[in-house]
N, C-alpha and C positions, 0 to 999 in steps of 0.2 A: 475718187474710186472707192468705192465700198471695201472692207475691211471683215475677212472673212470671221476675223476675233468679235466680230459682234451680231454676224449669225450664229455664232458658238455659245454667246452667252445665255441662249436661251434651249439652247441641244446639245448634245453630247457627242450627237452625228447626224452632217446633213446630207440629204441624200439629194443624190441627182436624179435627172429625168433618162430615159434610153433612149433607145433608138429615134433617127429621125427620118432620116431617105431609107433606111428599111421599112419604116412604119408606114410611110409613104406606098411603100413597094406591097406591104402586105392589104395595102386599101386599095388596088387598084391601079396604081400611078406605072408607068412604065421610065425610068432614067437611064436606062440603058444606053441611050443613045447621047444625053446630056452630059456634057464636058463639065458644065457646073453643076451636074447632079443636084439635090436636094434645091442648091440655091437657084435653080435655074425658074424655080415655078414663083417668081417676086413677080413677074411678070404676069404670068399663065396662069395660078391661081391661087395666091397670096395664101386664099382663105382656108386653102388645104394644108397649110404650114401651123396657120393661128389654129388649128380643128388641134391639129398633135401638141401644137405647144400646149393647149387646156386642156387636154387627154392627160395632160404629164402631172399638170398642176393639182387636174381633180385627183389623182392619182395620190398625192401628198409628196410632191416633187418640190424641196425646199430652193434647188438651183432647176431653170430652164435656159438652153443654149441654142442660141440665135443659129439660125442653119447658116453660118458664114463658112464651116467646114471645108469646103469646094471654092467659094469664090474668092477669085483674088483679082486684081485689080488691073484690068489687059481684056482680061473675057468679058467682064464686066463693068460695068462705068463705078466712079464711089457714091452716088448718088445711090444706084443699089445695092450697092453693098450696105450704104447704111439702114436701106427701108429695111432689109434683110433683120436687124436690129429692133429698128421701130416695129414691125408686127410681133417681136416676141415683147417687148413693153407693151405696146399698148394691150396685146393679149394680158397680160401679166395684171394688168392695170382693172380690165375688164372685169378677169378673174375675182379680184380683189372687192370692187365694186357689187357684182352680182350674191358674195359671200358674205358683206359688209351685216346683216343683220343677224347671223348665228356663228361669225368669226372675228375675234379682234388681232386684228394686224400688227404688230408692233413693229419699231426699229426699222421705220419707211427709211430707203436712202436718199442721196442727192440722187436727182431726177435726169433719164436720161433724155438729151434732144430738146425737141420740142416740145410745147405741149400738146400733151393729146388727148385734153376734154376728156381726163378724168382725175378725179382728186387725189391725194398724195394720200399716203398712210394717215398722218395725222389730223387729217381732214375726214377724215371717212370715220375715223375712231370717235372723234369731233361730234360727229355729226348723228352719232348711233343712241339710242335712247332705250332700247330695248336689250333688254339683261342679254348679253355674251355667254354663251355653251361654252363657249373654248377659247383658247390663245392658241396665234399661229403666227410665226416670225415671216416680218412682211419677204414673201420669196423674191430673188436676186436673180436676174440675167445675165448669162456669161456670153460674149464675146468667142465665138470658137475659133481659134488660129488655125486651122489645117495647116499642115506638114507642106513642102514643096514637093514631095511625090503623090501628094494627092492632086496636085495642080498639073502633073505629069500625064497622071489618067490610066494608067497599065498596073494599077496595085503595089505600085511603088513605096507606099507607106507600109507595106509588110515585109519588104524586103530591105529598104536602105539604099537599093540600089539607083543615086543617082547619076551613075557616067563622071564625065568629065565639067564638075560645075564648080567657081570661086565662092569661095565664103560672103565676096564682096555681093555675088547676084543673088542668094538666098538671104542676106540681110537687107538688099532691098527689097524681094519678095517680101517679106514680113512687113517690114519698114511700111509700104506703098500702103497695105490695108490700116496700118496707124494713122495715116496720114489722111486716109478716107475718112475717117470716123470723125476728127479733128476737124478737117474740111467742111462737114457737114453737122457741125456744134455737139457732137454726142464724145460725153466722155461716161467710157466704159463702167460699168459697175463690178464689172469681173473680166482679166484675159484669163482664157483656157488655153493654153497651148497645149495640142494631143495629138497622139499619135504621131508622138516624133521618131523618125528610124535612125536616126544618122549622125554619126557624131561630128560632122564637118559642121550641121544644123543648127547640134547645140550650141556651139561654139558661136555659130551667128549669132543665134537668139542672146546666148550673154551678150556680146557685143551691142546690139542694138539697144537691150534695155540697159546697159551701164550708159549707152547714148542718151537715150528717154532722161533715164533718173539725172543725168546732168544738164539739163533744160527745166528740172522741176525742183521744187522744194520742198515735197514732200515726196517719198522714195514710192516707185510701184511697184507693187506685190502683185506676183502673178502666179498662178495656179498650172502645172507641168503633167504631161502625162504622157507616156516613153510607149512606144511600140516595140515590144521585145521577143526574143527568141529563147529556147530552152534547151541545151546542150545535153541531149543524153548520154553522151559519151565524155561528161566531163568528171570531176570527182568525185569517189563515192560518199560523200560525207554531206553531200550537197553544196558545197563552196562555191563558186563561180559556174554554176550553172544555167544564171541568167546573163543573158547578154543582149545588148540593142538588136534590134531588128539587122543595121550592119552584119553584127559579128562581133562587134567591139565589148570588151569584157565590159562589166560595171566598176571592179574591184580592181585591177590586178592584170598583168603584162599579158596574163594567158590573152587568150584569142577563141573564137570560136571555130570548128573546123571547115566550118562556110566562109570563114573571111580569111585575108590572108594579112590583115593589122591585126601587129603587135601590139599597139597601144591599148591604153585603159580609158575610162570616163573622167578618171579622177581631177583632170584639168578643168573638166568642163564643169563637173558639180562644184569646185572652188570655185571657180567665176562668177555661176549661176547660183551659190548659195545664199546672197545676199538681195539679191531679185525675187525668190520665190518662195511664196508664203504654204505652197502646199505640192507634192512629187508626187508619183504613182505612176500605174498603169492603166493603160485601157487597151477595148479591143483583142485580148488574149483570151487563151481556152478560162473558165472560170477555173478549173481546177488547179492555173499554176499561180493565179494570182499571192495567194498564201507565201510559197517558194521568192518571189520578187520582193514582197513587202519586207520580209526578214532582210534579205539585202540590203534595197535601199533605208531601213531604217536602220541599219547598223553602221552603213554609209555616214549617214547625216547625225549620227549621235556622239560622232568620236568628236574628240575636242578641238581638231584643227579646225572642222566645220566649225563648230561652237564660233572658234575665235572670229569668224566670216559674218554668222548670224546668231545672236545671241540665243533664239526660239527657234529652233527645229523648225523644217518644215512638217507640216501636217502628212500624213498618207491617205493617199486619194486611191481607190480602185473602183472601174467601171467595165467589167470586160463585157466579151459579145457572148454570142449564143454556143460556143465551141465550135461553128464553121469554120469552112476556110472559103477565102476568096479568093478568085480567081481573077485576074486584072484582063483576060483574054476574052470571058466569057461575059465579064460583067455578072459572075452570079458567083450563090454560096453553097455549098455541100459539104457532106460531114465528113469529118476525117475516118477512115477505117485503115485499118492492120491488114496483116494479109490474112485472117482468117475471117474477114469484115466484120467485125467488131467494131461499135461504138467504141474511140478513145477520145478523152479530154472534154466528159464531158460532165465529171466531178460527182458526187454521192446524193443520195435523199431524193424522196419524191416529188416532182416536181407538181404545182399547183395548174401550170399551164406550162404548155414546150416550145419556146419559139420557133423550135428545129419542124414544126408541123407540117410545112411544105414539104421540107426531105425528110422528114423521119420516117422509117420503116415503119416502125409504130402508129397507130392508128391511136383517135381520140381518147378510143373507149381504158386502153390500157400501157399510157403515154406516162400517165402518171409510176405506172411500173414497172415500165422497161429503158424509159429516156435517162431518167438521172440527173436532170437537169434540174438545178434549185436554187438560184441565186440567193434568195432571202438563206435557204437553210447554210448554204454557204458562209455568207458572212459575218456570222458568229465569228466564224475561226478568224478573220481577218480585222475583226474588231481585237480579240483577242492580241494579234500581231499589232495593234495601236494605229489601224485606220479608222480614221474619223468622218473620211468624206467618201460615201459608196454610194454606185449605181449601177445602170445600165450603157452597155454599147449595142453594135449594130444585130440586129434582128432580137433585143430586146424590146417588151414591147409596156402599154403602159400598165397591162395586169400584173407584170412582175413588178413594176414598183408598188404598186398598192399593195403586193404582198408585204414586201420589202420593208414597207412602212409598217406595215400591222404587226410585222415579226421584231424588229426592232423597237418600235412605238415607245414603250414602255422606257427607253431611253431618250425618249426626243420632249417631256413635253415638261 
């Protein structure tokens, strides 16, 4: 498995790709009706999956993730669960290939699957004769774990809410999709686990990778990313503010006033501290990402963590567009107040608005009244020592280009 410390060595910060079954959504695609959403079209039309994964990459997307998000292994056979994989490699691969004469690629990894009739980094660099414009760290596939309330289907990964379920059936939820990728020769180059709500979840997920890591001899590092809630009625100083999507504090006994656990996360990040090489958030308004990162990195910096894992995890953030979804409708609208006002949907002018569908704002003066700016954003969040930013749902792939241009100047 690829080792995030060595796309670092050549950036400061990698960026992700956005949106995927949104971008889908915004071409045309209707999933509405699709249980396995985004991943449903491995079948239907592959090639609209491999269009977005190269939309991301031309974009300057140093991570691309395989639309496994949705699928898990019951609705779907593992056979595609893995093509799901293989079209974001061989996209990846393509990419690389077609770039090969004015990009040099470097720090190719081990190879995922099979092959697929096209040459590896070191082959392509190999093979190049004509002077290099530039370096570009060969880009990395992530593996997306979706949450077991995305596999639920009613928006359950924004709320937590999963009823009456064992720890034991959500670790083999996860478990079943390892066991596909395995079954079908592809060892991952990145897991993403995101948009997790639920602290019974995290618990699994330790559980299973402390199982992983004792079948292997070398430890897996896996990249986390929490689906969280914002307690406005919690202290004014901003202290436990953030909380799991549940309810469940991240810090501290409080609770949020939507859940009725007492407990904290702090069991689950001990467990989980030694498993994962990068934390964060996705899928939240951009504006509170700022508010979570201070958190969990004051979380992971105290020295019990230390004692767990010597290297901090990295801070990862990718939120969405400031929607909100709707698990009923299957769609996204903006949040308003009662005097309907845009909220949460953070400062600066935006380059493009993903919110275009529903913005009240029109093209011409979207840049002036949305607010929405991810790239102007994450100054502040690099500030707070995230290193790994992008895009979630109803981002699209002109905010990473921005992203990348606004940033740049630290990546090369």
């Amino acid at each position: 498995m690829a080792k995030t410390g060595e796309l670092l060595k050549a950036k400061d910060i990698i960026i992700l790709d956005g949106g995927l079954g949104t971008e889908l959504e915004f071409r045309g695609y209707d999933l509405s009706q699709d249980p396995l959403w985004s991943a449903g079209l491995v079948q239907r039309d592959p090639g609209a999956l491999a269009a977005i994964h190269r939309s991301y990459l031309e974009a300057g997307a140093d991570v691309i993730t395989a639309a496994t998000y949705q699928g898990s292994i019951g609705p779907m056979t593992e056979q595609l669960f893995a093509e799901l994989v293989r079209i974001a490699v061989s996209t990846r691969d393509k990419f690389v290939q077609d770039h090969q004469a004015e990009i040099e690629f470097v720090g190719a990894p081990k190879r995922l699957g099979e092959s697929l009739d096209s040459p590896t980094g070191d082959d392509v660099n190999d093979n190049i004769n004509a002077p290099r414009r530039q370096q570009r760290k060969w880009p990395l596939v992530a593996v997306g774990m979706g949450p077991y309330g995305a596999y639920l289907g009613k928006g359950q990964e924004y709320t937590g809410d999963y009823g009456e379920v064992s720890k034991s059936t959500l670790i083999k939820f996860h478990r079943r999709k390892l066991e596909a990728l395995a079954a079908e020769g592809i060892e991952p180059e990145l897991l993403l686990f995101e948009t997790i709500p639920n602290s019974l979840e995290l618990a699994a997920i330790a559980d299973l990778l402390q199982q992983q890591n004792q079948k292997q001899k070398q430890p897996t590092k896996v990249w986390l990313a929490l689906s969280v809630r914002f307690d406005k009625n919690a202290t004014p100083n901003g202290h436990n503010q953030v909380f799991l999507a549940d309810g469940t504090s991240l810090t501290s006994a409080e609770s949020s006033a939507a859940s009725n656990s007492n407990s904290s996360l702090e069991p689950q990040f001990r467990a989980l501290a030694p498993y994962i090489s990068a934390i964060g958030v996705n899928c939240c308004p951009l504006d509170k990402v700022e508010l979570a990162l201070t958190e969990l990195g004051a979380i992971f910096s105290q020295s019990s963590m230390s004692a767990l894992s010597p290297t901090p995890p990295l801070l990862i953030a990718y939120p969405n567009s400031g929607e909100v979804y709707s698990g009923e409708t299957k769609t996204w609208s903006l949040p308003t107040t009662q005097n309907n006002s845009k909220e949460g949907l953070g400062t600066g002018n935006a380059a493009t608005c993903p919110n275009s569908a529903t913005c009240n704002t029109n093209e011409a003066n979207a840049e002036e009244d949305c607010g929405w700016d991810l790239a102007g954003n994450s100054q502040a969040w690099i500030r707070k020592g995230a290193r790994i930013i992008g895009g979630c749902c109803r981002t699209r792939p002109a905010d990473i280009a921005k992203l990348r241009k606004t940033i740049g100047d630290r990546l090369d």
